[in-house]
C-alpha positions as a Python dict, from the first residue, in 0.01 Angstrom:
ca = {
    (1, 'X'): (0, 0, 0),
    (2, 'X'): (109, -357, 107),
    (3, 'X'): (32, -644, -59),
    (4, 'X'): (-128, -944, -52),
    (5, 'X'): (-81, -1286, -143),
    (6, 'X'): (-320, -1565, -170),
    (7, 'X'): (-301, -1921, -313),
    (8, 'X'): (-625, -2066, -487),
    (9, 'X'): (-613, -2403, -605),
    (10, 'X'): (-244, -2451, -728),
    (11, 'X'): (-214, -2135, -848),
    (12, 'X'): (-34, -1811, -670),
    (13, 'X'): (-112, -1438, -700),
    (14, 'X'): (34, -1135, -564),
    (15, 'X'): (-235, -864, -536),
    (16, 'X'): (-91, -516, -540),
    (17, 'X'): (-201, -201, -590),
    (18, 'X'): (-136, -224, -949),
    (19, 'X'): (-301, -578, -1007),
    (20, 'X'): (-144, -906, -929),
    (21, 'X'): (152, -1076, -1057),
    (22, 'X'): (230, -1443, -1052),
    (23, 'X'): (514, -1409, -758),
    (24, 'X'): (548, -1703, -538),
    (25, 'X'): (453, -1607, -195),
    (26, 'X'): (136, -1630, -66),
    (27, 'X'): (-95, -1600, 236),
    (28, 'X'): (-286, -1848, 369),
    (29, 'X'): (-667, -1735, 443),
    (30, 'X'): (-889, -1967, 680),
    (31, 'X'): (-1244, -1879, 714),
    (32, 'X'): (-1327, -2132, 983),
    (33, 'X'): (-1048, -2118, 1220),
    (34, 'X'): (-1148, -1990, 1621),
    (35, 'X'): (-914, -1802, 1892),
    (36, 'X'): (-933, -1957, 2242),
    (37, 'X'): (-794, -1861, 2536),
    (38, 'X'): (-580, -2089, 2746),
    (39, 'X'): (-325, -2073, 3024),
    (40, 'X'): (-4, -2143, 2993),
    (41, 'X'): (21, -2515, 3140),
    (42, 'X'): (-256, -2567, 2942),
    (43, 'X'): (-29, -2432, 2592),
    (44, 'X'): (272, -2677, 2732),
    (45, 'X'): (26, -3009, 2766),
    (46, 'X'): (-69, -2959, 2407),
    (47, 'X'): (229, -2815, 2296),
    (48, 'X'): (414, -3186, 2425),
    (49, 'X'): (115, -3380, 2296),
    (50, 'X'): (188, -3278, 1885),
    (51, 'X'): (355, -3579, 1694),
    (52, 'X'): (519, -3346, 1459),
    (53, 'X'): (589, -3041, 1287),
    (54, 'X'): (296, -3113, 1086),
    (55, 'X'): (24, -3178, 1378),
    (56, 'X'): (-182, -2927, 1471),
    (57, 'X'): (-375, -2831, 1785),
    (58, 'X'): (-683, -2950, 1626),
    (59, 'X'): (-548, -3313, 1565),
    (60, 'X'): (-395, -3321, 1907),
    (61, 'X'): (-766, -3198, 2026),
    (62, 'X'): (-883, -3455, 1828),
    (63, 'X'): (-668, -3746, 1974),
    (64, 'X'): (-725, -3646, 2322),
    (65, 'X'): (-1110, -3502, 2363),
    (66, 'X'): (-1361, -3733, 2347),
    (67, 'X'): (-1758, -3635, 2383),
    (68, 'X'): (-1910, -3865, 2666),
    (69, 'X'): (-2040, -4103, 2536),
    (70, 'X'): (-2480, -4073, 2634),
    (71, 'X'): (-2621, -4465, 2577),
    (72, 'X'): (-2498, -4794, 2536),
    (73, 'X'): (-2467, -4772, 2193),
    (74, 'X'): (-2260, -4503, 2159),
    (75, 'X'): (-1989, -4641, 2373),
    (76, 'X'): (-1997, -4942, 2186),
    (77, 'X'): (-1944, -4731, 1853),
    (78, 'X'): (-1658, -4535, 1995),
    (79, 'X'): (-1470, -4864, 2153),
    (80, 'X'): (-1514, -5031, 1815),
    (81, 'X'): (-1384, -4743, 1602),
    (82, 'X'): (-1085, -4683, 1839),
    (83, 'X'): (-734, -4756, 1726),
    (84, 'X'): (-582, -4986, 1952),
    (85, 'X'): (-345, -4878, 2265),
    (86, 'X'): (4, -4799, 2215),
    (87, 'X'): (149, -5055, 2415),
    (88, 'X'): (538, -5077, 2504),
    (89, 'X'): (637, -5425, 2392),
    (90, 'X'): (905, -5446, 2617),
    (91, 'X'): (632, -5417, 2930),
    (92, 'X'): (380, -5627, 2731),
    (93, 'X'): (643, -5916, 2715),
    (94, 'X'): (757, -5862, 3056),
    (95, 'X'): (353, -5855, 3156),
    (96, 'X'): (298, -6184, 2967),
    (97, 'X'): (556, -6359, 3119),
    (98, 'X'): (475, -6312, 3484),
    (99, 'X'): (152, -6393, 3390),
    (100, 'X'): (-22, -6701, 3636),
    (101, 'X'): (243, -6652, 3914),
    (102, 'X'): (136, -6594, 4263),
    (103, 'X'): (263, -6318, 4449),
    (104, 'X'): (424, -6386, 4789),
    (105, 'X'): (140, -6244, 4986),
    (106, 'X'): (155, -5944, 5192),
    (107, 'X'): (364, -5883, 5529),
}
């Protein structure tokens, strides 16, 4: 019979056959996790999207899919709770400099 591990609180158990023992590994259960089905482009674009070894595909998710927003009020809450855009400073400075000159017009 194998066994199984599982971690509650701070505290590890091995369950075997026998009873459990106070081993270090463990396995992680997660009652509210769902499979999807993607394609593979689909698995890359999120897959470049994680910030991390420690992101997930739920924070990326969360990052990137926003609910439409359905009155005036809602779209007011979401722009105000928004973190601000990640800007390139380099761009920004270039931007801000050129800023107020005409362009040569069009040939």
């Amino acid at each position: 019979m194998r066994a199984a591990s599982v971690a509650i609180s701070n505290f590890q158990f091995r369950f075997t056959s026998r009873g459990f023992d106070g081993e270090d590994a463990f396995m992680q259960f997660s009652c509210m996790s769902k499979t999807i089905t993607i394609d593979d482009d689909v698995y890359k674009t999120l897959s470049s999207l994680k910030q991390g070894a420690g992101d997930s595909f739920t924070k990326v998710l969360r990052r990137h899919v926003v609910k439409p927003a359905e009155t005036a009020g809602e779209l007011l809450d979401a722009y105000e709770n928004a973190p601000p855009p990640k800007v390139d400073p380099v761009i920004l400075d270039c931007l801000l400099k050129e800023r107020g000159r005409r362009s040569r017009g069009r040939k």
